[in-house]
C-alpha positions in Angstrom: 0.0 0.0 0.0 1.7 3.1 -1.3 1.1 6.4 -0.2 0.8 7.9 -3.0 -2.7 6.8 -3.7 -4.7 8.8 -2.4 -7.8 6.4 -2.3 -5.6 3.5 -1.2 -4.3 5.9 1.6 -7.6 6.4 2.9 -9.1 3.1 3.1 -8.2 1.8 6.3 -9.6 4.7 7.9 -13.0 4.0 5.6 -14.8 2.2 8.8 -13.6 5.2 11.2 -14.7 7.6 8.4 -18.2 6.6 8.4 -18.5 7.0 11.6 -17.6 10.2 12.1 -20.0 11.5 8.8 -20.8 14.6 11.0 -17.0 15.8 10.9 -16.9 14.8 7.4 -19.6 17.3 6.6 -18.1 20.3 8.5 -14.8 19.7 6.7 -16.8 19.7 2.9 -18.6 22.8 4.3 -15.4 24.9 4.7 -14.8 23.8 1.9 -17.7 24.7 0.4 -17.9 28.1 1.6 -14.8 28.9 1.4 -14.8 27.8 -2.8 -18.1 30.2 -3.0 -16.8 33.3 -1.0 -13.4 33.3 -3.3 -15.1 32.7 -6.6 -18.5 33.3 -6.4 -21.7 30.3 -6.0 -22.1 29.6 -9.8 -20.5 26.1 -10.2 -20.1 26.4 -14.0 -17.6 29.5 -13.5 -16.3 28.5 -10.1 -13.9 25.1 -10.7 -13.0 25.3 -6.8 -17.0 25.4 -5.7 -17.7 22.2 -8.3 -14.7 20.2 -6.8 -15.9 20.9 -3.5 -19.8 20.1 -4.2 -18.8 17.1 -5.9 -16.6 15.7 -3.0 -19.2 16.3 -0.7 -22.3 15.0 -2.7 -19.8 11.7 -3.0 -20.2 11.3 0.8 -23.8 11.5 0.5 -24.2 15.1 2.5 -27.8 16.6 1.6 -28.3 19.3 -0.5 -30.1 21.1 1.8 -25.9 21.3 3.8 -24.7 22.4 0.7 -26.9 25.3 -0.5 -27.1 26.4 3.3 -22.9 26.4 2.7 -22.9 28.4 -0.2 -25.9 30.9 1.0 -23.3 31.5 4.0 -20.3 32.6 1.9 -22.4 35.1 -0.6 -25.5 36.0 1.2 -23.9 38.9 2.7 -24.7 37.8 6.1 -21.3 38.0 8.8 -19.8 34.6 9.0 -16.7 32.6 10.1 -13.5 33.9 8.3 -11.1 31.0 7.4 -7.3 30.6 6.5 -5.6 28.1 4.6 -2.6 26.8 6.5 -0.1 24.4 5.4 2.0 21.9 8.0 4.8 19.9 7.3 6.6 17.1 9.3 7.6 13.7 10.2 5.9 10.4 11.1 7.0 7.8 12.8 9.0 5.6 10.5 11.0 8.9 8.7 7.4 9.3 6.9 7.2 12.6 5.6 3.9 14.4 6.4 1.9 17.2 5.0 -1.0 18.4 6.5 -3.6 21.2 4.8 -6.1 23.2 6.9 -8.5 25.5 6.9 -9.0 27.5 10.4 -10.5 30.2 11.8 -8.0 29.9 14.9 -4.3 29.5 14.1 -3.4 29.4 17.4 -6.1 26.0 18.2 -5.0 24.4 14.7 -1.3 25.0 15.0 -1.4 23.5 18.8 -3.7 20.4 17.6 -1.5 19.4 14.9 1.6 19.5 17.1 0.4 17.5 20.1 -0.8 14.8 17.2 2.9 14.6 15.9 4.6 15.1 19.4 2.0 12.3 21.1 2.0 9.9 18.1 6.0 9.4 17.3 6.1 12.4 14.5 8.0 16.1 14.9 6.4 19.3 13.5 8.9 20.8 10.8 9.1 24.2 9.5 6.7 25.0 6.4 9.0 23.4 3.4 10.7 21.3 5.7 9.0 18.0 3.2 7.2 19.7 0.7 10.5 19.4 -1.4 9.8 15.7 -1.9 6.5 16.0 -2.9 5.0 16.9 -6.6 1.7 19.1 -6.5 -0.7 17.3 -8.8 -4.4 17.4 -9.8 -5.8 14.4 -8.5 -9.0 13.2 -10.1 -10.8 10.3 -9.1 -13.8 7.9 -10.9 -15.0 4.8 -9.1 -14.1 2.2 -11.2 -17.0 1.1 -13.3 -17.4 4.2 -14.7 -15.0 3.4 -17.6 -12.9 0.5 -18.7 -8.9 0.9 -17.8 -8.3 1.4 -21.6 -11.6 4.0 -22.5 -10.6 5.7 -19.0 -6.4 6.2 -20.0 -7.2 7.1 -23.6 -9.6 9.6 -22.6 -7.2 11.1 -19.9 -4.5 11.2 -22.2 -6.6 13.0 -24.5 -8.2 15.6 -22.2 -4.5 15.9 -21.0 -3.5 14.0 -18.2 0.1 12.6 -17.6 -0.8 9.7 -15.8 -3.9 7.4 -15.4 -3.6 5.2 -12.1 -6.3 2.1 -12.5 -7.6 -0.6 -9.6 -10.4 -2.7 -9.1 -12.2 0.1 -7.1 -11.0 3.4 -8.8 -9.2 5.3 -11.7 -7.0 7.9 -10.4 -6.3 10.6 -13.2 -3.2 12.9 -12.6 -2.0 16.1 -14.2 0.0 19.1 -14.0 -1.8 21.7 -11.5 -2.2 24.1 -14.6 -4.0 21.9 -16.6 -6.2 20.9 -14.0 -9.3 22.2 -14.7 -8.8 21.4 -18.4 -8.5 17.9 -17.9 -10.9 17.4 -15.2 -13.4 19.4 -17.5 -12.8 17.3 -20.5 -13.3 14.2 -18.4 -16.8 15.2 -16.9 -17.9 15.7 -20.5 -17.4 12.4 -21.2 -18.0 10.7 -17.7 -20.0 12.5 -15.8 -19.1 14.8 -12.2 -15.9 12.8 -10.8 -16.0 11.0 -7.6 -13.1 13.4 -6.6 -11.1 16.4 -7.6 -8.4 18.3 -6.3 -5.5 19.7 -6.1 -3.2 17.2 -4.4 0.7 16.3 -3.1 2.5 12.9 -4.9 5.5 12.3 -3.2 8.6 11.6 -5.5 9.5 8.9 -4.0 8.1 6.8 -0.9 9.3 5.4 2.8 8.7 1.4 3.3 7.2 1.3 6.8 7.4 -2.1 9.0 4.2 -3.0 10.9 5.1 -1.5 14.7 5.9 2.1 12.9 2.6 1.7 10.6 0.7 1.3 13.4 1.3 4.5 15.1 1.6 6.5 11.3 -1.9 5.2 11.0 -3.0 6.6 14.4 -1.3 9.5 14.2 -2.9 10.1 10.4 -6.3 9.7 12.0 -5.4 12.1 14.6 -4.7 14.7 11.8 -8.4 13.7 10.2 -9.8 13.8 13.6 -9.6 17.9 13.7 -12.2 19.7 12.3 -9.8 21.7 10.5 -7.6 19.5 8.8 -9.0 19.7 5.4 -6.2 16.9 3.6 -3.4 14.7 5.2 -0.6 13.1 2.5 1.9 11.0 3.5 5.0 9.3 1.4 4.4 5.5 3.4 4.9 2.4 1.7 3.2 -0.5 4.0 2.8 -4.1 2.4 -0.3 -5.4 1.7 0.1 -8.0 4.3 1.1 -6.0 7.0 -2.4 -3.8 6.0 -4.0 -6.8 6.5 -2.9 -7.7 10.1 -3.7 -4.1 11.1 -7.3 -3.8 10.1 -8.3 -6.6 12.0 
């Protein structure tokens, strides 16, 4: 299991996820309202606002959340003020760790993230201190029965993707962050609203982690989830599938 994947890298939290679909919500609705206070609420012109409803209509929040979201941001009325802050450190294992937020309280974000990396094995590192080994990407994501592996990599290819990563569960489309909207525009033409877009971190190159240090990466990546205003958590870990195995028991 590679962390580079971004679907791969979330599924052993899945269970843990679900349970928690109240948090998930909040996060999409920072999300949401932030996308629709920078750019505006109409989807069609606002690229940020359609990644963000599509992300959150993929994890089944109402529409009724969403509009309310959007109202928020342009309505006019006074409202929560948020601020994109990066974080950058290590896990246990030498695993390099970045962690996006969006916060109305640096101060309450800044000390969560640190007690996660200082309880759980992991160091906080100065902003840059891992970004270096990591390639900003768009990330788009269609579960897999959308498109065969060959219909779905010739399309990305055309719309103008540089990679196509394909499983039994998804097709992960990547591209340079400039041509991000063009690609993930040319492939809802063809496929429909996709499961997931965003801009995202690859990392050049990833850490193999044995089972005792995976354990406490895993807990200390939930940890990072847990907040309310970590919005994204990537990772460069490597963990065997059999080692994955043993842990989600």
């Amino acid at each position: 299991m590679a962390g580079h994947s971004k679907f791969k890298n979330i599924m052993h939290r899945k269970g843990a996820q679900d349970a928690k679909r109240a948090k998930i919500f909040a996060k999409h609705t920072r999300e949401i309202t932030v996308a629709a206070k920078i750019g505006g609420a109409d989807t069609e012109m606002n690229a940020r606002l359609r990644s963000a409803v599509a992300a959150a209509r993929a994890q089944n929040m109402p529409n009724d959340n969403i509009k309310r979201a959007v109202d928020k941001a342009v309505g006019g009325a006074d409202g929560v003020d948020y601020e994109e802050i990066r974080y950058e450190g290590y896990g246990p294992g030498g695993v390099a760790v970045i962690v996006e937020t969006l916060t109305d309280n640096r101060n309450r974000t800044a000390s969560e993230v640190r007690a996660a990396f200082t309880k759980l094995g992991g160091s906080l590192g100065e902003t840059g201190s891992v970004a270096f080994m990591f390639e900003r990407v768009g990330m788009i994501i269609y579960a897999a029965d959308v498109a065969s592996v060959d219909d779905m990599f010739e399309a990305a290819l055309e719309a103008g993707a540089s990679d196509v990563e394909s499983s039994e569960e998804s097709h992960e489309i990547i591209c340079a962050p400039d041509d991000f909207s063009i690609v993930r525009d040319g492939l809802e033409e063809k496929f429909g609203t996709a499961q997931e877009s965003s801009l995202d971190w690859k990392p050049q190159n990833t850490v193999p982690v044995d089972e005792d240090a995976a354990g406490t990466l895993f807990k200390l990546l939930d940890a990072l989830e847990d907040s309310d205003d970590v919005q994204r958590v990537a990772a460069n870990f490597d963990v065997a599938d059999d080692v994955m195995e043993r842990l989600s028991v």
